[in-house]
C-alpha positions in Angstrom: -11.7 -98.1 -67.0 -8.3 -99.5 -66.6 -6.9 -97.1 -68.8 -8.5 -94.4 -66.8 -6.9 -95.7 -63.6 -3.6 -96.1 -64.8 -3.6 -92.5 -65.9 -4.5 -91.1 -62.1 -1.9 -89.0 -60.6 0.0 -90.7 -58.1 1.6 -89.5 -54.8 3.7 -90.7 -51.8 3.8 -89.6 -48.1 6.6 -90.3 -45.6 6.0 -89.1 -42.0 8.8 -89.5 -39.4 9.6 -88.5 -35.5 12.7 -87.2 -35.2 12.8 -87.7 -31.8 13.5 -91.3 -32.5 13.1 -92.4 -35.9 9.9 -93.8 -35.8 8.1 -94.4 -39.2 4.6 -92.9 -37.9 3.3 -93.1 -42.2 4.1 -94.0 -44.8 2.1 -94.5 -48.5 3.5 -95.2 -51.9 0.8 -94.8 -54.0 -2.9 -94.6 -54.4 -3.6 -98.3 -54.2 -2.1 -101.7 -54.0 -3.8 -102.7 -56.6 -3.1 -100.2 -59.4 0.2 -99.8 -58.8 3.0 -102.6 -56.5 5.4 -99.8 -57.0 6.5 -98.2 -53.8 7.0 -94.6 -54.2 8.1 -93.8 -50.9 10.6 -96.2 -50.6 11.5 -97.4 -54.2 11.1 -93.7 -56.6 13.8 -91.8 -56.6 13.5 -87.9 -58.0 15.6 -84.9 -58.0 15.0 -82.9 -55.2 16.0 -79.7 -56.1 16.5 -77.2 -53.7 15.5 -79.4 -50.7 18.7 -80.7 -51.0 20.0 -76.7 -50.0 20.1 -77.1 -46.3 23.0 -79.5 -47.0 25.2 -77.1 -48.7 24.3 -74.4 -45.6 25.1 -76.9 -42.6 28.5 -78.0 -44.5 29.4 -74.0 -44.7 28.2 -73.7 -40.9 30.4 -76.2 -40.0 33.7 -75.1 -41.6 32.9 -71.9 -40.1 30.8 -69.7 -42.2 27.6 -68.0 -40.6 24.3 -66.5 -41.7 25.9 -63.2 -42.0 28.5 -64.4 -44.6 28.5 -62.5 -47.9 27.6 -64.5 -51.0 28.0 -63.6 -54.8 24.1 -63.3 -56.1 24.7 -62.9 -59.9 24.0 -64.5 -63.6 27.6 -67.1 -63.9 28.3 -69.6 -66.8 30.3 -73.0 -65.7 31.9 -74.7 -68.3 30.3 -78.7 -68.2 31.7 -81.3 -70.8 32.4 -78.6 -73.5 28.9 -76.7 -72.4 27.6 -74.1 -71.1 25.4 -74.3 -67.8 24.0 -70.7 -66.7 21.4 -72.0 -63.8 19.1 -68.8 -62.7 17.1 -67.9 -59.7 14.0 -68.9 -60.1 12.2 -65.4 -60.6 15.3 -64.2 -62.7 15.8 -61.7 -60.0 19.7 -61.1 -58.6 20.7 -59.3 -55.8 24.1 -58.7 -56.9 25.5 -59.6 -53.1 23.5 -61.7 -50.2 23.8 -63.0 -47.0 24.0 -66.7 -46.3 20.8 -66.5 -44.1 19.0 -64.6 -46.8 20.0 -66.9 -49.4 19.1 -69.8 -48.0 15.8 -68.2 -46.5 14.8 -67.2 -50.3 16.3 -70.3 -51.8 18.8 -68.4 -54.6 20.5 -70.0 -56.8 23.2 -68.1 -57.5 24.2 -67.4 -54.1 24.1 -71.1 -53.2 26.8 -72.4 -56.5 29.0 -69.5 -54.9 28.7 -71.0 -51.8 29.0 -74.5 -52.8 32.1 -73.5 -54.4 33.3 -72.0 -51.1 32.5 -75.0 -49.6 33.4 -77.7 -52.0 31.7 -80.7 -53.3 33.6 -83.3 -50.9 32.6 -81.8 -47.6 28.8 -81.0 -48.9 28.7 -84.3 -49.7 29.6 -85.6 -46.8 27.4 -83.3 -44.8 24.5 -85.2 -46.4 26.0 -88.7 -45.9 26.0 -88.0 -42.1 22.4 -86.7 -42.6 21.7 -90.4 -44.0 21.9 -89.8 -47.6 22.7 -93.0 -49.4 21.9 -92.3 -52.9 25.1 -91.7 -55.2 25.7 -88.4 -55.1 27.0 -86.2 -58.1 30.8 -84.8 -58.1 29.2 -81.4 -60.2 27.7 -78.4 -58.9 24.4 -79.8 -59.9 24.5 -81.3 -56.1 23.7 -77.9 -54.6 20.9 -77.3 -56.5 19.6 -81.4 -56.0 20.4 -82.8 -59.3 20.8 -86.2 -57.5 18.4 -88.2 -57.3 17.6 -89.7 -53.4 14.1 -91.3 -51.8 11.8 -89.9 -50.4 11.7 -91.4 -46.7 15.7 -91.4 -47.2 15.0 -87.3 -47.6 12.6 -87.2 -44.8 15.1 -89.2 -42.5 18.0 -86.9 -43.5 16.0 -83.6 -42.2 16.2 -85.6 -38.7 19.1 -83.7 -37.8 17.6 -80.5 -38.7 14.9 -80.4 -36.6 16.4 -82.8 -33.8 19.8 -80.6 -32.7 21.8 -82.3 -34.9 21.1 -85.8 -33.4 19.7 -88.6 -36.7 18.2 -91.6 -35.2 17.9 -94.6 -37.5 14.6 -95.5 -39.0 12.2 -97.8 -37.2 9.8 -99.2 -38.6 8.9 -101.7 -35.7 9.6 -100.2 -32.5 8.1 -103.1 -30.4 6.8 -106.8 -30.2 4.5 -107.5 -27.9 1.5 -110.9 -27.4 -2.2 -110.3 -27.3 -1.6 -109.6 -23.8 0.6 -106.5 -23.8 3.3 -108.4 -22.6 6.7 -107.0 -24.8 8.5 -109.5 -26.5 11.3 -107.3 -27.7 11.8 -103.3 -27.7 14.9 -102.5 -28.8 16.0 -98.8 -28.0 16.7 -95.9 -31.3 20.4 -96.2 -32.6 21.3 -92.4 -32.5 24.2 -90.9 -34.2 25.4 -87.6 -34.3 25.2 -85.3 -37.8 26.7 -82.4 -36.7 26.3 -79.9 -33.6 23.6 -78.4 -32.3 24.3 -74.6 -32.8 24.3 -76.1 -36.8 21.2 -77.2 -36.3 19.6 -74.0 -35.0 21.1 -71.9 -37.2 19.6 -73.7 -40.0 16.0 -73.9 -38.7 16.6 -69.9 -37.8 
């Protein structure tokens, strides 16, 4: 039976108010007793083109918009001596895109010419004022989410997105009060800015 157990697909959740950072879930596996490992806070994964929104807001903000003209075609970079020749993910190329469009329909191709555009350095620190903490690769792979992050670190990054541009630190305790209702202690969200708010709605448009 144990056997049986162990084998049982796992999964996490992470569910956060932008509004203020509140933790309103959170789950790292299927039970406490299978499995002490945290996959919600402890796991870390690649994840992939999740990570996209990243590379768009740091064009945005250098001045780039969703009308910009990408490069959507088949490219070889040369890695340690290797060939890397990521596709899109149907194998489909549009030859030219917009930045909206690419973004909208998740391309590949359009996104390592953008990153390039863009550069590594200011991509990554795009995500860093999302609330990325992970280390973050100095390759191309970062546009696509070759590094690995968290999941509620993830989750707390897309604050920004969907909160004009505004990332309030996670709370996981937003009050103390007695069996009387009486507060002990309610400290109010720490709030920083990502970027600015046109950013913001661009992205989510």
């Amino acid at each position: 039976r144990k056997a049986l157990e162990s084998s049982k697909h796992q999964a996490a959740l992470a569910v956060v108010d932008p509004r203020d950072g509140s933790v309103l879930a959170l789950t790292g596996g299927r039970s406490f007793s299978e499995s002490q490992f945290n996959r919600a806070t402890q796991a870390l994964r690649q994840p992939g083109s999740t990570f996209k929104p990243f590379v768009y807001a740091a064009a945005l903000q250098m001045g780039l918009t969703p009308a910009t003209i990408l490069r959507d075609k088949p490219k070889t970079w040369k890695d340690s001596g290797k060939g890397w020749s990521p596709s899109n993910y149907d194998g489909v190329y549009l030859g030219t895109t917009t930045m909206r469009h690419a973004l909208a329909h998740s391309l590949n191709a359009a996104t390592l010419d953008l990153a390039e555009r863009v550069g590594l350095k200011r991509i990554q620190d795009t995500a860093r004022s999302c609330g990325i903490t992970s280390p973050l690769r100095d390759d191309l792979g970062l546009a696509l989410g070759a590094s690995e992050v968290g999941l509620l670190e993830l989750v707390a990054a897309y604050q920004p997105f969907a909160h004009g541009g505004v990332r309030p630190a996670l709370r996981l305790v937003t009050s103390v009060v007695d069996a009387d209702g009486v507060v002990f202690e309610a400290p109010p969200p720490e709030i920083s800015v990502a970027f600015d708010p046109a950013t913001a709605f661009l992205i989510n448009s």
